[in-house]
N, C-alpha and C positions, 0 to 999 in steps of 0.2 A: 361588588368588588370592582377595583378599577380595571381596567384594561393592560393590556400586558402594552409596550411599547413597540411598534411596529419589527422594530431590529431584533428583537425577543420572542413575535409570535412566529410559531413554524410555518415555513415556505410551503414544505414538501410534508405530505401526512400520506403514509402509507401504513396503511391496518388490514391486517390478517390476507396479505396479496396473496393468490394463486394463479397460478399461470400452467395452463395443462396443454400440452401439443399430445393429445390422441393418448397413446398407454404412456407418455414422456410426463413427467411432472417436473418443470422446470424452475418453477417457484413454490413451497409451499406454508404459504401461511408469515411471508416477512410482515413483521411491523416495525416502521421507527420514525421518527419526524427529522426534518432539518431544519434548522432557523434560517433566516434574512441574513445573507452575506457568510455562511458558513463554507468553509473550503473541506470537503470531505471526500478521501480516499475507497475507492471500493475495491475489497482486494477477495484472493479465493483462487482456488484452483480453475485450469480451464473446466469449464463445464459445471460452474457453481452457479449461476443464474444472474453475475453479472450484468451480461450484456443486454441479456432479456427485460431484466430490471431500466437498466438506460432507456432502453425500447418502449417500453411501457408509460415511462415517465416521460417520454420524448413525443409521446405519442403516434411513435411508429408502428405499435402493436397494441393487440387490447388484454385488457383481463381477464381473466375465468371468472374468480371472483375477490370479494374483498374492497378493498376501496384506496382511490388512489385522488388525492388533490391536489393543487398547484394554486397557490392564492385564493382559495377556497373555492375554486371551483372542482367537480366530480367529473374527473375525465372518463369513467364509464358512460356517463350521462350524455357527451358528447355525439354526434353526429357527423360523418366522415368530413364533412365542408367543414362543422365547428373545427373538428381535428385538425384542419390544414390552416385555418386561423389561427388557431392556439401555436403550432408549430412556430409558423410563421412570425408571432407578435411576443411568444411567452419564451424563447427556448433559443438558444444556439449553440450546436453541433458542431462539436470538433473529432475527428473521424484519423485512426492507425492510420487507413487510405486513405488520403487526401479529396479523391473525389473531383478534382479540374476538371472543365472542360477541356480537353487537350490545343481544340481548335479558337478559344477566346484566350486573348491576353490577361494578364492578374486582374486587370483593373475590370475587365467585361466580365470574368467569374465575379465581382464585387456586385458588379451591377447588376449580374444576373439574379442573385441573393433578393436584391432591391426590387427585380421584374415580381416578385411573388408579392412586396408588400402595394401591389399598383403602383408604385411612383417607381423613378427612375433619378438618381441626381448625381452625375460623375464629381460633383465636389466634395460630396459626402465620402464616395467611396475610394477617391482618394485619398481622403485624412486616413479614411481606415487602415491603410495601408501605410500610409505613413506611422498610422500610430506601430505598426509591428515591423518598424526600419526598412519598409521596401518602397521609398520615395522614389529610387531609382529606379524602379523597376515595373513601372506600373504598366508598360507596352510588351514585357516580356512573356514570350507564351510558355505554361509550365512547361516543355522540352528543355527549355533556355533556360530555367529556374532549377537550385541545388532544391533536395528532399527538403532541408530545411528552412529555406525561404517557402518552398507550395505548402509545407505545414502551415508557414504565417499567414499565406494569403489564404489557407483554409480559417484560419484564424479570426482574420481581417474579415472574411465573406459572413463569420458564423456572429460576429459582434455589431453588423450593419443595422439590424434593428435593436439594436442597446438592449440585451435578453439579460431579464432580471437570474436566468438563469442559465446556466451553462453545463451542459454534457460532454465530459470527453470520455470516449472510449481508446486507451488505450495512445494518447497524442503523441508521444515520442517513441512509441516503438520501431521504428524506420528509422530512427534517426541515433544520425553519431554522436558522441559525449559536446562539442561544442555546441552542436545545432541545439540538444535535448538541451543545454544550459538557456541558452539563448529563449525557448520558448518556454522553460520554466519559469525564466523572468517576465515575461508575459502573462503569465496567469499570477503569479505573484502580485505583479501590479492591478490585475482584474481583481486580484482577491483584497488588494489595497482601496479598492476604488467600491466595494460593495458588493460586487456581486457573487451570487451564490455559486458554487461550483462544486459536481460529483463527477469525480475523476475516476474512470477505471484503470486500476495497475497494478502489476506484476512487482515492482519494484520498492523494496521497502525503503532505497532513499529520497524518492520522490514522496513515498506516504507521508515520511516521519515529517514533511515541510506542510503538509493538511493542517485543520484543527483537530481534526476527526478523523480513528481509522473504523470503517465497517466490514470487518469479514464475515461473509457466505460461502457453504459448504453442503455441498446437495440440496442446494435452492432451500436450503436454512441459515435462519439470523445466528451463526457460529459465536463471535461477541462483536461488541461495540464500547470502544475508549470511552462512551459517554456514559456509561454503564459501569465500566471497569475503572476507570478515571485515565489520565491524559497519560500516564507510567508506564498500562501495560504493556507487554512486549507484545510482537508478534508472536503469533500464536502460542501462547502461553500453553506449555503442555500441562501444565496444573488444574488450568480454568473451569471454576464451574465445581472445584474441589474446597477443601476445609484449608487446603495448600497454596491456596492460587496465591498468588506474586502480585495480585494486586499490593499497593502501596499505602500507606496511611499519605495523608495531608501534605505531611514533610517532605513527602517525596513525588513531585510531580511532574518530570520533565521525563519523556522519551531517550532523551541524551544518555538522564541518568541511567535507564533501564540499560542500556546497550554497554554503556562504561561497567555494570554489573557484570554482563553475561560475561565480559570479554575478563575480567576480571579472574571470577568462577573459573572463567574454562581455563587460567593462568594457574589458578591454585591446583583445581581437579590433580592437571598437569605433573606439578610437583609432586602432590601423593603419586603418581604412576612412577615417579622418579624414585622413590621413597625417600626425598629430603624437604625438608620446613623451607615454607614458603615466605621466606624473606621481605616484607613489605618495603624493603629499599630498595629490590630488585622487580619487585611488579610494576606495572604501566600502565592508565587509564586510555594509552593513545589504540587505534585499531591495530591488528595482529596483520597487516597487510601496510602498513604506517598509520597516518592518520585518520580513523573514523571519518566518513564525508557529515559534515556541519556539527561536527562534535569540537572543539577548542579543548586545550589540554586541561590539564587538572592533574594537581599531584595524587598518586595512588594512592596514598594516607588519607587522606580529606573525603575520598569518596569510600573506602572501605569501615570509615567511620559512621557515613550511613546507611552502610551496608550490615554494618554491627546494629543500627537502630532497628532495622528491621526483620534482625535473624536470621540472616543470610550467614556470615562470617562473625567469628568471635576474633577478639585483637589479646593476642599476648605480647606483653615488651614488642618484640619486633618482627611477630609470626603473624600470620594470617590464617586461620581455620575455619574449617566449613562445620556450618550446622549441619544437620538431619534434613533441614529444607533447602538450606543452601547446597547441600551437598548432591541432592534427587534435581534442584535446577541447572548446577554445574554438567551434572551428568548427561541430562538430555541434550544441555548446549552441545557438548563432546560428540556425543553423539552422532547428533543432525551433521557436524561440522564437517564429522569423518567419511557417511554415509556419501556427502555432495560430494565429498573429493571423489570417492570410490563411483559414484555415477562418473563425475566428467571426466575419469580417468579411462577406467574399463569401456565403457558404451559411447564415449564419443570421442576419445582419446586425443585428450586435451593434456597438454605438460603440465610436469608437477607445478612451474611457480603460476598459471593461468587456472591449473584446477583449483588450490588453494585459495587464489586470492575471489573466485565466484564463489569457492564453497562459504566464505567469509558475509560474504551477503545473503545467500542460500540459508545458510542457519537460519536466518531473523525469518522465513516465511513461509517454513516447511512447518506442517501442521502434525501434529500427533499423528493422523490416520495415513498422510502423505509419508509421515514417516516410516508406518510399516509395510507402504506398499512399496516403497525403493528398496527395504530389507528383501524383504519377500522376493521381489524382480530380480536382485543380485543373489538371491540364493544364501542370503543371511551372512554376509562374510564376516568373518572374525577380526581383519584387520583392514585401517584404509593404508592406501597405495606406500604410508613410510613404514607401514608395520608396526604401526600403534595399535593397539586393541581397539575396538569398536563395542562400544556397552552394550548387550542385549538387549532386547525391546521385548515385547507383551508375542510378538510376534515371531519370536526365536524358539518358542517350544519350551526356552531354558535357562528360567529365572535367577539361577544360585548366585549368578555374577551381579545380576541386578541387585541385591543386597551387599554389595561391595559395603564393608565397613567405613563408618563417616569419624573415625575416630581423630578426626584432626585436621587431615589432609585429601580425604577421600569416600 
């Protein structure tokens, strides 16, 4: 059999990891591969073994067991000096914390990067910086520097040995919407240029720009897009059901998935109204304006394959929910109202600021996340406008849960 093509065999082969801290079981039992130049999202509640994973692959930490390779080497098999090679020549770290030295300029954090590979070359490590637009900057000490310039030049430090691979834990969370744009294009362009990148984040509109999303959930492989295909939603409250929302062929874009939900949760709507859901009156754009990297699309054209896949049936000029569509409309609803009712009551956040986070919140609230916010608010009945809130597995009190799907609900 021929050989696969370099760009096609997997970078990263993680089988059956475990990772155990003392009575903690951190990781148990992930497996999944990544190819050469794949941009992959790793997402999960705090405390799902993200980081740990990063850690491991980074060779910051070791295994319990299982097996974990990087270009076919067994990083068990390593040796703490091998470890600091491999770190060193295979891997660059992009880190929440930025990690400067306070007391060296951007350019000497470059160089110091450089001090670990033996050589030293301030030419080198000023392109780097140039490459992440801080040509001017290269004598400023991070005091002098905004959060998102020391992000670049953590950027800049972490790309100085051209690392086939890159780890970010977590790279714009400090950072304000301009700076986080600024250094998404940055990896953007890393991810244009080849190289492989697993990105940890909270955020599902950084994920949906991956090729790849991976969520973990009690340091288990919860799913994987590559598995599910490129449509799924986040966390799909079906998954792993005779219901799942996976997509046939026809439908293969994330975009489409979210233009769905947003959709769903427009009709659901209507049946609470108790009037027909007019498809001249729905919108494919986000319920806060426009979806972030979503492009419009008339509401007809995309509920037409939402019809292909049994979600919604199209009469003359109604929109209806299936039986399936109706149990996905539902949980959207749901999640949607549950995030308002967190950022309202517990951090007391205004209605148009709780609304428009619950709006991204939906897309990454997992079935179990979802009954422990029920549960912690005491199961409310309504969110903050006094919409009803759908019962969950976790309300005691199903009846509503079988809300009739006869149309509109």
């Amino acid at each position: 059999m021929a050989a696969l093509p370099a760009a096609l065999q997997p970078q990263v082969v993680i089988d059956a990891l475990v990772k155990q801290y003392d009575n903690l079981r951190a990781l148990g039992g992930v497996t999944f591969s990544v190819n050469c130049g794949e941009w992959v999202a790793l997402m999960g509640p705090s405390g799902s073994g993200k980081t740990t994973l990063i850690n491991i692959l980074g060779g910051l930490d070791t295994l319990t067991s299982g097996q974990v390779s990087v270009d076919g080497v067994d990083l068990s098999k390593l040796s703490e000096n091998e470890l600091v090679r491999y770190r060193a020549e295979k891997v660059g770290f992009v880190f929440q914390q930025f990690h400067l030295v306070p007391y060296l300029t951007a350019l000497e954090n470059v160089m110091l990067a450089q001090y670990f590979h033996s050589s030293t070359d301030e030419r080198q490590a000023a392109d780097a910086l140039r490459r992440v637009g801080l040509g001017d900057r290269l004598e400023h000490l991070p005091a002098k520097l905004s959060g998102g310039e020391q992000q670049r030049v953590a950027i800049a430090r972490a790309l100085i040995n051209e690392p086939k691979l890159i780890l970010a834990d977590e790279p714009t969370g400090n950072l304000d919407e301009a700076n986080e744009n600024i250094v998404l294009q940055i990896f953007r362009e890393l991810h244009e240029a080849g190289h492989t990148i697993l990105m940890v984040t909270h955020d599902p509109d950084i994920a949906r720009q991956a090729d790849r999303r991976i969520e973990l959930a009690h340091g288990h492989l919860q799913y994987d897009t590559a598995q599910h295909g490129p449509g799924h939603p986040l966390h799909c409250p079906l998954a792993n059901t005779a219901d799942c929302c996976t997509e046939p062929s026809s439908v293969t874009t994330v975009e489409d998935q979210i233009r769905f939900d947003h959709l769903l949760e427009q009709i659901w709507i209507c049946g609470e109204e108790a009037k027909p859901a007019q498809i001249s009156q729905l919108h494919a754009e986000g319920p806060a304006g426009r979806l972030p990297l979503i492009t419009d699309e008339p509401a007809r054209r995309v509920l037409t394959r939402m019809s292909e896949v049994s979600l919604v049936e199209l009469r003359s000029d109604e929109a209806q929910l299936t039986p399936m569509g109706a149990r996905r409309a539902r949980d959207v609803v749901r999640r949607h109202r549950l995030a308002e009712r967190l950022f309202k009551d517990t951090f007391a956040i205004d209605d148009t600021e709780a609304h428009t986070q619950a709006c991204k919140f939906e897309h990454i609230i997992s079935p179990e996340l979802d009954q422990r916010i029920c549960t912690f608010l005491g199961h409310p009945k309504t969110c903050p406008h006094g919409n009803p809130i759908p019962p969950g597995n976790c309300c005691g009190n199903l009846s509503a849960a079988t809300t009739t799907t006869n149309g509109h609900v």
